[in-house]
C-alpha positions in Angstrom: 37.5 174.3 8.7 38.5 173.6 4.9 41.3 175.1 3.4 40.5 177.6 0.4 42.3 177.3 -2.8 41.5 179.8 -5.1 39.7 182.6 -4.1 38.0 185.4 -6.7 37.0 188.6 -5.5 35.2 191.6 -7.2 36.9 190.4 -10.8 35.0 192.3 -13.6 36.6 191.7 -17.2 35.3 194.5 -19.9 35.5 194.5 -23.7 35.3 198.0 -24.5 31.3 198.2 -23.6 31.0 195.0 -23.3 31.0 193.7 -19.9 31.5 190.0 -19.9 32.6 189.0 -16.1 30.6 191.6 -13.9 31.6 191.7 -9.8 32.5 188.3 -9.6 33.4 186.3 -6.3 34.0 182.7 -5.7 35.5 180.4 -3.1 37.1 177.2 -4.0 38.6 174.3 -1.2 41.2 172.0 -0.8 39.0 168.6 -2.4 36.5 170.6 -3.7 34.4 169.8 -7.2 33.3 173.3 -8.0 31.2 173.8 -11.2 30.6 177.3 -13.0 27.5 176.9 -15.4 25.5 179.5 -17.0 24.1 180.0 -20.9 26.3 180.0 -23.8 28.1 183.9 -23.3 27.2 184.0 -19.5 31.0 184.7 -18.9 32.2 181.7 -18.0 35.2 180.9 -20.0 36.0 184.5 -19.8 36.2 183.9 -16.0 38.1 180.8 -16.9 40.9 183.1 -18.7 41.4 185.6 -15.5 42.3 182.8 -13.4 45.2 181.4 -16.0 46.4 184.6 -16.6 45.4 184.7 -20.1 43.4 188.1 -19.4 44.5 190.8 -17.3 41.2 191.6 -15.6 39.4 195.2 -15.5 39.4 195.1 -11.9 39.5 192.5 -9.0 41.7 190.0 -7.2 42.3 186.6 -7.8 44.2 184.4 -5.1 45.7 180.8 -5.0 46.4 179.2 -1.7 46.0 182.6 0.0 48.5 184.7 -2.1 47.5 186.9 -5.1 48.1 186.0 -8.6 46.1 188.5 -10.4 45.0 191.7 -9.7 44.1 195.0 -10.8 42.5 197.7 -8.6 42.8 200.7 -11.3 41.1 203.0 -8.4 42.8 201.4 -5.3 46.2 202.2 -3.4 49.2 201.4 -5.8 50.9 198.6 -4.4 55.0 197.4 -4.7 56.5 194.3 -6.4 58.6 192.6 -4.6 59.3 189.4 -7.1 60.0 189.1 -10.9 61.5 191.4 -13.2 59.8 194.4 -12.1 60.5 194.0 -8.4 60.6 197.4 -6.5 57.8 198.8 -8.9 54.6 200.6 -7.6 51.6 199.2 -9.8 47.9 198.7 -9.7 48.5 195.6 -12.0 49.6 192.0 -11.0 49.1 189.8 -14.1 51.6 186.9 -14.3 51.6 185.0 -18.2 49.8 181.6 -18.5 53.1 179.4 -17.7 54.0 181.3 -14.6 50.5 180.5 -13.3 50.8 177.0 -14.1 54.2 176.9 -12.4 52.6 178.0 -9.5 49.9 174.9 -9.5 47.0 175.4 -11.9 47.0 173.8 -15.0 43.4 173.9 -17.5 42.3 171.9 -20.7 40.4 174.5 -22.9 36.8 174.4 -24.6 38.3 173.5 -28.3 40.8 170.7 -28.2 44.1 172.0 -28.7 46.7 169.4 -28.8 49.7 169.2 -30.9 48.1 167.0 -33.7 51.3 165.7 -35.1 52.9 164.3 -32.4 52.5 161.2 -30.6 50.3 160.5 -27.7 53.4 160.3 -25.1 55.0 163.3 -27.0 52.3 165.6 -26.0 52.6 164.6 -22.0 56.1 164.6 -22.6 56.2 168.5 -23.6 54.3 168.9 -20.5 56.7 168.1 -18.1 58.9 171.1 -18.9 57.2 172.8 -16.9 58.8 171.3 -14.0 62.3 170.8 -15.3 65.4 172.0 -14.0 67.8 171.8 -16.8 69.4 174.8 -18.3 70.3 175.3 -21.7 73.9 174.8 -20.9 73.3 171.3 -18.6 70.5 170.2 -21.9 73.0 171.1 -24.5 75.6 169.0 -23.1 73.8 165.9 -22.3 74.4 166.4 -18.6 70.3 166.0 -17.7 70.1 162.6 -18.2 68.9 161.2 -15.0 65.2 163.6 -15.4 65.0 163.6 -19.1 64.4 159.5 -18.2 62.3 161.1 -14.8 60.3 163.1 -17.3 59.6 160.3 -19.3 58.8 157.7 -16.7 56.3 160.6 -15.2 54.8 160.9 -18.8 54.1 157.0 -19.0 52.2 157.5 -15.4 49.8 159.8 -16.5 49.1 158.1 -19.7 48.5 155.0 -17.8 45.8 157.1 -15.2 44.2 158.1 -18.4 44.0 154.7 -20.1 46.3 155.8 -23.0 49.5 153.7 -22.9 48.5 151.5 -25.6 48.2 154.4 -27.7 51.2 156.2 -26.7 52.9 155.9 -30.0 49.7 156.7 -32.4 49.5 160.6 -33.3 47.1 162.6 -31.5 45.1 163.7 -34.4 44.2 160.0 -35.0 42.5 159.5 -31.5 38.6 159.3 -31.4 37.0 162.8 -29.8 36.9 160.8 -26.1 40.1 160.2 -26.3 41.8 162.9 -27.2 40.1 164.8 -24.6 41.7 162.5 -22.0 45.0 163.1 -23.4 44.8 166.8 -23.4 43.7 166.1 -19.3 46.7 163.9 -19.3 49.1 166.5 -20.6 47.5 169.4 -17.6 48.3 166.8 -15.6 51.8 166.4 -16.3 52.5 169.8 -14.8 51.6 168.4 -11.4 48.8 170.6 -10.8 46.6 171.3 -7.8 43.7 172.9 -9.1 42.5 171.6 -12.4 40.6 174.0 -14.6 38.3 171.6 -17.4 36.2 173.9 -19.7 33.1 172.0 -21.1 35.1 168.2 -20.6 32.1 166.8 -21.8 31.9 168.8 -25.1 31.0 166.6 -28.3 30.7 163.2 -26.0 27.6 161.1 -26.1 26.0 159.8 -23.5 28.0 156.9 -22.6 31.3 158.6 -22.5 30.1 161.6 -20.3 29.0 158.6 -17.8 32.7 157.6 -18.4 34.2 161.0 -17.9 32.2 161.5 -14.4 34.2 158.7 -12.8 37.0 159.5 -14.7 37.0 162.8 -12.9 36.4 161.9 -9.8 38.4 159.2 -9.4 41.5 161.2 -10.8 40.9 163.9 -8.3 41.1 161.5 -5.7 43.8 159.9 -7.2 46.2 162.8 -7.1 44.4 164.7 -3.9 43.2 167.9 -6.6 40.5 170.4 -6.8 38.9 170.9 -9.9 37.3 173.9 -11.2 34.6 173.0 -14.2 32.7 174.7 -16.5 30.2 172.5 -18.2 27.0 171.9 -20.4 25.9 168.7 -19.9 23.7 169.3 -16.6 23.7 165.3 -15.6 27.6 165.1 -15.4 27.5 169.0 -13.6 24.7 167.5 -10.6 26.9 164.2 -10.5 30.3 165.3 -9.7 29.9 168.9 -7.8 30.3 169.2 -4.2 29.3 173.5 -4.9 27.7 175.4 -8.1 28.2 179.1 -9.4 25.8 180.0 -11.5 26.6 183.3 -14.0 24.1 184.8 -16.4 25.2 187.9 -18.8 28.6 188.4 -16.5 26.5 188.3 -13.3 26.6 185.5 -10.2 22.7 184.4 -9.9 22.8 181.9 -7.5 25.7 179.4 -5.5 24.7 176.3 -4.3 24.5 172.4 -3.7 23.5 170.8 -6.5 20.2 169.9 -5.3 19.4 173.8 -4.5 20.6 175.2 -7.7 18.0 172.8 -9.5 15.1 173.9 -7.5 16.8 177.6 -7.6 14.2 179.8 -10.0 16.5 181.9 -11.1 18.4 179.5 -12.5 15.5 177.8 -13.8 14.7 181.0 -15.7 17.9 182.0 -17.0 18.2 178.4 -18.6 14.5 178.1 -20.0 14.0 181.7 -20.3 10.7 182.0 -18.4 9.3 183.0 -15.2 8.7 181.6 -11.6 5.2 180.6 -12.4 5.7 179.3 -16.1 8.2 177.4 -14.5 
């Protein structure tokens, strides 16, 4: 029996009247590819956000390796906190920030590039890795973590090197070629030692050739480093290449889950992409 990883259930996210994540549930495993495609404003990136903690959701569950991360059940029993800062609090809300959840071991690369520009190639892995530090501010004032500031670095060179960066480790980020930088920006999620790896449209702005690239690319670091990745993505030949399972979301709504070969034959995905019915189809 595989072992589930993340685990969605019931997560609606709403926008005043907008609803943009309607009733969703998903099932990730342990190895897993798992792609979540749908039109442009099916939901998807919104869904993306839950997950990471960037949005508190309107209602639902989310859980990683069996143990909830997010949740808020506004019409449910009120439930006690028993970690953080407010531990011994009854609340309906769990909603850990974005670097608690990454602690925790899920990291994501976002839909618009967002590196630090300025710095250099290894600086941006680099800043990663803090993440996993140990050092205080009274051990890093003093000088005293030497032994993994040099740990951090030597982990920094690795996953340049699985990204086929270190030649370029010292050039600024800003100056690398679209492909490229979008490998370093996988390069710096994986620097904080993930487990599940979220990529939202990896593929976004590459031509052919490169999303050929990318589909090995991905696979071979997942084997690479024993992950499961979470994708949302565009580019329909790289999605049926590399997924093991597909969710498919139209206006906020799950439409169809599948292999890939059954959500290409599955009508309404057909229509929701081409707009038109079973028979035109």
């Amino acid at each position: 029996m595989s072992e589930n990883i993340l685990r969605v259930e019931n997560v609606t996210m709403q926008f005043g009247g907008v609803v943009a994540v309607n009733n969703l549930s998903l099932d990730i495993n342990k190895g897993e590819i798992v792609a979540l495609i749908g039109p442009n404003g099916a939901g998807k990136t919104t869904a993306f956000n839950v997950v990471t903690g960037v949005y508190e959701p309107t209602n639902g569950r989310v859980s990683f390796k069996g143990k909830t991360i997010v949740e808020n059940h506004p019409q449910g029993k009120m439930k006690k906190l028993y970690h953080g800062e407010n531990a011994g609090v009854y609340t309906h809300v769990v909603s850990p920030t974005p670097d608690k959840i990454t602690k925790l071991g899920i990291a994501r690369t976002f839909q618009n590039i967002r590196l630090f520009g300025k710095m250099t190639v290894f600086e941006n892995v680099l800043i990663a890795r803090h993440m996993r530090s140990k050092a205080n501010f009274m051990s890093a004032t003093l000088r005293l973590n030497h032994a993994e500031e040099a740990a951090n670095r030597e982990a920094a060179m690795k996953y340049l090197k699985l990204v086929g960066l270190e030649d370029l480790q010292l050039e600024k980020a800003s100056s690398l070629p679209y492909g490229k930088q979008r490998r370093l920006e996988i390069a710096r999620a994986l620097a904080t030692e993930p487990e599940l790896l979220l990529l939202d449209e990896p593929a976004a702005g590459m031509n052919p050739q490169e999303t050929v690239e990318l589909a090995h690319f991905i696979r071979d670091v997942k084997n690479q480093l024993d992950l499961s990745v979470f994708v949302i993505e565009h580019h329909m030949d790289l999605v049926m290449e590399i997924s093991d399972r597909i969710y498919v979301l139209d206006f906020g709504k799950l439409i169809a889950t599948g292999t890939p070969e059954e959500i290409q034959n599955d009508p309404h995905v057909i229509e929701a992409y081409l707009g038109v019915g079973d028979e035109d189809a």
